[in-house]
Backbone as a printed PyTorch tensor [residue, N CA C, xyz], in Angstrom:
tensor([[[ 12.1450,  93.5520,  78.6670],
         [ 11.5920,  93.3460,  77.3480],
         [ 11.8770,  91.9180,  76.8740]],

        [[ 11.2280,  91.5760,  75.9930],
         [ 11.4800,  90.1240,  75.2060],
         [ 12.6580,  89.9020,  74.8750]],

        [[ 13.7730,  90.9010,  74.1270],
         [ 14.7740,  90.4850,  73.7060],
         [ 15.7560,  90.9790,  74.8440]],

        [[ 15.2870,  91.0980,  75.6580],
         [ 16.6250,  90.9950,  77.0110],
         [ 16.5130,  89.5480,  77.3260]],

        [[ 14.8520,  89.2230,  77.9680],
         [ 14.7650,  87.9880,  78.2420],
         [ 15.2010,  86.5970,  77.2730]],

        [[ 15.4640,  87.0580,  75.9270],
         [ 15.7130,  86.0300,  75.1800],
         [ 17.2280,  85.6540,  75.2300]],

        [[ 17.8460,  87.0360,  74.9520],
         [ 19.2870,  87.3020,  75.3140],
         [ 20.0350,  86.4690,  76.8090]],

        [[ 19.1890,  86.7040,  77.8120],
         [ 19.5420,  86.0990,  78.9340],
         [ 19.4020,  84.8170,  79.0300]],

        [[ 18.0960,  84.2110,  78.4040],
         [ 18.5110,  83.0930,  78.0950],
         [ 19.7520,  82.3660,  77.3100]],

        [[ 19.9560,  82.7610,  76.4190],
         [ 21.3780,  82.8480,  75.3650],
         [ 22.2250,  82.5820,  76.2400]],

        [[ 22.5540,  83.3870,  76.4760],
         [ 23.6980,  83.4530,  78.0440],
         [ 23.4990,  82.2880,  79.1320]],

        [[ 22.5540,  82.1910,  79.6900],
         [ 22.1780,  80.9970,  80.1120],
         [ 22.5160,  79.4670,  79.9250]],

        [[ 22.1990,  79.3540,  78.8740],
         [ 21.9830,  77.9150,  77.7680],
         [ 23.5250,  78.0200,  77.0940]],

        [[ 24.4620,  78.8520,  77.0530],
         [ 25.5710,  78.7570,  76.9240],
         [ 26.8180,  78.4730,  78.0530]],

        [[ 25.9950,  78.9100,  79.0920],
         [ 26.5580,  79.0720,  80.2550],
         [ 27.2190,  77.6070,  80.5120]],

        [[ 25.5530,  76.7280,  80.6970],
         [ 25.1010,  75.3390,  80.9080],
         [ 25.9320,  74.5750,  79.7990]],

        [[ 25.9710,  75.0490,  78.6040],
         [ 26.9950,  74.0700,  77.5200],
         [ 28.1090,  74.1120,  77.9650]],

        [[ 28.9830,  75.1530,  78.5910],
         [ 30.3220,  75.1210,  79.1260],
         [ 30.2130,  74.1930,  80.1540]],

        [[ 29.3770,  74.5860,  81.5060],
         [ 29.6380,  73.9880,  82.1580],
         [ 30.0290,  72.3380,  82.1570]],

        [[ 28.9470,  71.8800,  81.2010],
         [ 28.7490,  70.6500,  80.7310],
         [ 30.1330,  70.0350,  80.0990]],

        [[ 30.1910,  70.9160,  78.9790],
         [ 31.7780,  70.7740,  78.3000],
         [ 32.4900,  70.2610,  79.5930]],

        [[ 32.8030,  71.2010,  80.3070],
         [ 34.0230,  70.8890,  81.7940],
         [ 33.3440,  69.9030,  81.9420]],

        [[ 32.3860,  69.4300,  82.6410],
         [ 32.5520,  68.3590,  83.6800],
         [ 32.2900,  67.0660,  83.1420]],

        [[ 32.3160,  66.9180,  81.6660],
         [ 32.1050,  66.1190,  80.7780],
         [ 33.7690,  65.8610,  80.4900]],

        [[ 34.3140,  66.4800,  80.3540],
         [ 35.9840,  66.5230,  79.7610],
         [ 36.9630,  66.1700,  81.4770]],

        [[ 36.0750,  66.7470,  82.2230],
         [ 37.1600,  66.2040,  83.2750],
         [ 36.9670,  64.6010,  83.8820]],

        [[ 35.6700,  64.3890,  84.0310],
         [ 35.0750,  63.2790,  84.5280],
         [ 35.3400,  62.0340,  83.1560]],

        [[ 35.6650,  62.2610,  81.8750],
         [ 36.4910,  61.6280,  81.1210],
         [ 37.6750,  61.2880,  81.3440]],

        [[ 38.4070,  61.9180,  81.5610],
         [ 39.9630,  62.1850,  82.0110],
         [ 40.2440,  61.5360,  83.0440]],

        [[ 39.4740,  61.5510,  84.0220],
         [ 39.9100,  60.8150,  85.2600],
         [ 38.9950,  59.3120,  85.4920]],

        [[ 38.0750,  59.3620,  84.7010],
         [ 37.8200,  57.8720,  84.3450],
         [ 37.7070,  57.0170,  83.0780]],

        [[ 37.8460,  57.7940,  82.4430],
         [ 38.4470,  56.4140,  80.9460],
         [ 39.5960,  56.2090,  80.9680]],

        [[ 39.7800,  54.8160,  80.8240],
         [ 41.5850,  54.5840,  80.8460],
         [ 41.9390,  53.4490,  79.5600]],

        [[ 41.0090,  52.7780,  79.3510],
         [ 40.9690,  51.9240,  78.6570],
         [ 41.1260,  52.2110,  77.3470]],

        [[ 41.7140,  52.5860,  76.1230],
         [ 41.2440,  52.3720,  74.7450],
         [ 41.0490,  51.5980,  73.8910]],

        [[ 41.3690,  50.3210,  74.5910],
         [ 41.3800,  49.1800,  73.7450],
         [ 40.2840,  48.5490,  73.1520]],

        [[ 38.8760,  48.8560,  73.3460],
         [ 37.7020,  48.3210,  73.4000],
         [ 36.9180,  49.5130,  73.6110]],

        [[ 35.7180,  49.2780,  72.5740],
         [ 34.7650,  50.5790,  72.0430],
         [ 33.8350,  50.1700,  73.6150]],

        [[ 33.7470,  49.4630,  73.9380],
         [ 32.7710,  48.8710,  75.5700],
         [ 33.4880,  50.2610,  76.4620]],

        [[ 32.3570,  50.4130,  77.0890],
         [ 32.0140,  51.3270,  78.5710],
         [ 32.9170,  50.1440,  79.8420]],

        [[ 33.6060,  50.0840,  80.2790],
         [ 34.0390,  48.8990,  81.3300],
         [ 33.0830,  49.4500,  82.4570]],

        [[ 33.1000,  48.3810,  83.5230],
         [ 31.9440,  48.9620,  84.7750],
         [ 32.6100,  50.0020,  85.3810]],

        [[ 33.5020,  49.4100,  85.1960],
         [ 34.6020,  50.6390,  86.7820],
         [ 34.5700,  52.0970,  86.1840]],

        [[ 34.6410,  52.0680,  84.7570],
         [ 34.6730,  53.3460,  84.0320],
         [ 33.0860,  54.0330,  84.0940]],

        [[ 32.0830,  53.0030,  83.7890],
         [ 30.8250,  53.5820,  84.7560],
         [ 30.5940,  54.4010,  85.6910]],

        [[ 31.2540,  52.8620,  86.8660],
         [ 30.8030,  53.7130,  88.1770],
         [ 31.3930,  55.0850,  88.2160]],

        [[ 32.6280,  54.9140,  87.7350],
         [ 33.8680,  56.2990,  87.8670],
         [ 33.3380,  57.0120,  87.9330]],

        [[ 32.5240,  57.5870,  86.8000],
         [ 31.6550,  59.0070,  85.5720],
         [ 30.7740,  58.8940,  86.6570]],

        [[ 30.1140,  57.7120,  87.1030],
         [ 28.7690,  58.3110,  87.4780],
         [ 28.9160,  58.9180,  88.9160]],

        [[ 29.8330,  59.0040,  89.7850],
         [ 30.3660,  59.2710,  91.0190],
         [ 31.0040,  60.6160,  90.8520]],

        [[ 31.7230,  60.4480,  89.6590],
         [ 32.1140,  62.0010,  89.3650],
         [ 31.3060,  63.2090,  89.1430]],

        [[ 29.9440,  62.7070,  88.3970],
         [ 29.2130,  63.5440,  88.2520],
         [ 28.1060,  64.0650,  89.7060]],

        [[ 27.7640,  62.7040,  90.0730],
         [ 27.0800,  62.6940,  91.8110],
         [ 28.4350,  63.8880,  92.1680]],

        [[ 29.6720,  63.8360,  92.1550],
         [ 29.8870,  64.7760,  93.6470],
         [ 29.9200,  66.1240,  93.0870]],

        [[ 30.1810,  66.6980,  91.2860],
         [ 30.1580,  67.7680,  90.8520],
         [ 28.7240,  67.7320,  91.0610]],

        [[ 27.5570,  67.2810,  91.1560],
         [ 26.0940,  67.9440,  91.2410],
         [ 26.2280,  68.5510,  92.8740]],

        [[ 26.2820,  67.6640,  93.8870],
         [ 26.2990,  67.8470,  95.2220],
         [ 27.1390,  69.2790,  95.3140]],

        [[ 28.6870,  68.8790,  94.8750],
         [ 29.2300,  70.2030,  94.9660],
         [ 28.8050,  71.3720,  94.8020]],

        [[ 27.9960,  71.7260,  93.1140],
         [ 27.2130,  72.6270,  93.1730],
         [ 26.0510,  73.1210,  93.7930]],

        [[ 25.1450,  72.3360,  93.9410],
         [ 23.5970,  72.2050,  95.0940],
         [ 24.2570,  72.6780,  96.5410]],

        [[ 25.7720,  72.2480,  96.9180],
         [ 26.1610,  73.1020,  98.4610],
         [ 26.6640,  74.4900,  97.9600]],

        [[ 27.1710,  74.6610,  96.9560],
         [ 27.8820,  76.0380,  96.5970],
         [ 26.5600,  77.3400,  96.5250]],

        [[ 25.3710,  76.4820,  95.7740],
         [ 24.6300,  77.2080,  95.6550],
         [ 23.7260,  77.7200,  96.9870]],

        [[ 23.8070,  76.5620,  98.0660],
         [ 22.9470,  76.9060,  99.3960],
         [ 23.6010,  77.9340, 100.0050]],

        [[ 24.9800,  78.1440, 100.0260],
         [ 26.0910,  78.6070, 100.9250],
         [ 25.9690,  79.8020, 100.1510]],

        [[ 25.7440,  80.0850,  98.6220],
         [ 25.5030,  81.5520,  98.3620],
         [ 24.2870,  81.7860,  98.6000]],

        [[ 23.3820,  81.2370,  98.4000],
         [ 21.7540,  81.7730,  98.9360],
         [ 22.0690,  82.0240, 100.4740]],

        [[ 22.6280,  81.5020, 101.6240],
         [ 23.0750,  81.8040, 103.2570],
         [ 23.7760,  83.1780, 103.0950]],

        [[ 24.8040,  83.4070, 102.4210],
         [ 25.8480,  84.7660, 102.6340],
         [ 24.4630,  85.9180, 102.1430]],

        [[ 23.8990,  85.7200, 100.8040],
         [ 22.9410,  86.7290, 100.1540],
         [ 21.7570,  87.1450, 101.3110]],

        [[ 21.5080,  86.2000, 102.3030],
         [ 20.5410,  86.1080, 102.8730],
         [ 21.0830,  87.3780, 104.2140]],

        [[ 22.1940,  86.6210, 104.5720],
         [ 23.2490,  87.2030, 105.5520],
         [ 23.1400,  88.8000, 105.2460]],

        [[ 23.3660,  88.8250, 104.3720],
         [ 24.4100,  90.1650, 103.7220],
         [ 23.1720,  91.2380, 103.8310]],

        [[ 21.4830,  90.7260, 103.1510],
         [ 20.8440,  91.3260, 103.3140],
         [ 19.8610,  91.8880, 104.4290]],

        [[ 19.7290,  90.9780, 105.3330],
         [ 19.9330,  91.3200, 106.7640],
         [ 20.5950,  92.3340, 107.3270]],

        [[ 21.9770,  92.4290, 106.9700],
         [ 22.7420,  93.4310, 107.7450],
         [ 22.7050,  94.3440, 107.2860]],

        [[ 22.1790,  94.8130, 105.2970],
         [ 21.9360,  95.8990, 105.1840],
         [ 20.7220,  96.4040, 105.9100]],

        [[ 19.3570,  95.3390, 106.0470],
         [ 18.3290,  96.0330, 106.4960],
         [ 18.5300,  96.4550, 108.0380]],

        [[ 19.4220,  95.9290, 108.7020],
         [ 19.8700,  95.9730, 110.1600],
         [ 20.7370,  97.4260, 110.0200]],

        [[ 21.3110,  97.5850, 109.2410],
         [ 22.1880,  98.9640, 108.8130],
         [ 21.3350, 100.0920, 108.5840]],

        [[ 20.0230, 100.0550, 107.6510],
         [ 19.6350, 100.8070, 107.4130],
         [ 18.4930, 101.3310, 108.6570]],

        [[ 17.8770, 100.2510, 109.6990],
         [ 17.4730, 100.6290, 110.5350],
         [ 17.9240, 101.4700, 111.0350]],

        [[ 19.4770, 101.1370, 111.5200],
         [ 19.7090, 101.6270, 112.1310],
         [ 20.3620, 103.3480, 112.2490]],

        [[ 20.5500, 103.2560, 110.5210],
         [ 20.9380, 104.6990, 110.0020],
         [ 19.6020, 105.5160, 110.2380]],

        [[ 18.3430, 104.6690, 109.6730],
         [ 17.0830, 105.4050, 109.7570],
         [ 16.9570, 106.0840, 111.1230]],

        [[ 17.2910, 105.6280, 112.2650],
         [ 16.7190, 106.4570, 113.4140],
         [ 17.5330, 107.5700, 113.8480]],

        [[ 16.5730, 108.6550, 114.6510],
         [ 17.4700, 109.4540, 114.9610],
         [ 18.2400, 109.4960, 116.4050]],

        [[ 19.3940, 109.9040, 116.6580],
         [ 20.0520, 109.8400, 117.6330],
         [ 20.4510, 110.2770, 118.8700]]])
């Protein structure tokens, strides 16, 4: 229905604000060092922007490696159920 699908979005789009929160708060942490000056320094640039490149990558492999096991997993049920299906 509409208000599941809206709901799930909710959930969704909150999901994505956390995530964001984290990798916004950590990729701060380990590259701003400076407070002395309202300026972005380069190194503090590159830092963030490397931090964020390997949390995207990280996720894009986390996500292939669960689409492989799901893929896996369902295979062996249909390989299971063949094989329950026949008789013996």
């Amino acid at each position: 229905s509409l208000a599941m699908f809206v709901c799930l979005l909710d959930f969704q789009f909150k999901e994505f604000l956390g995530t964001y929160n984290k990798v916004t708060e950590n990729c701060f942490m380990d590259c701003v060092k400076d407070f002395t000056s309202r300026d972005v320094k380069p190194e503090e640039s590159s830092c963030s922007e490397s931090c964020l490149q390997k949390y995207l990558k990280m996720t894009q492999r986390i996500s292939m490696r669960f689409q492989e096991y799901h893929i896996q997993q369902n295979e062996a049920l249909a390989a299971k159920a063949g094989l329950l299906g026949q008789p013996r």
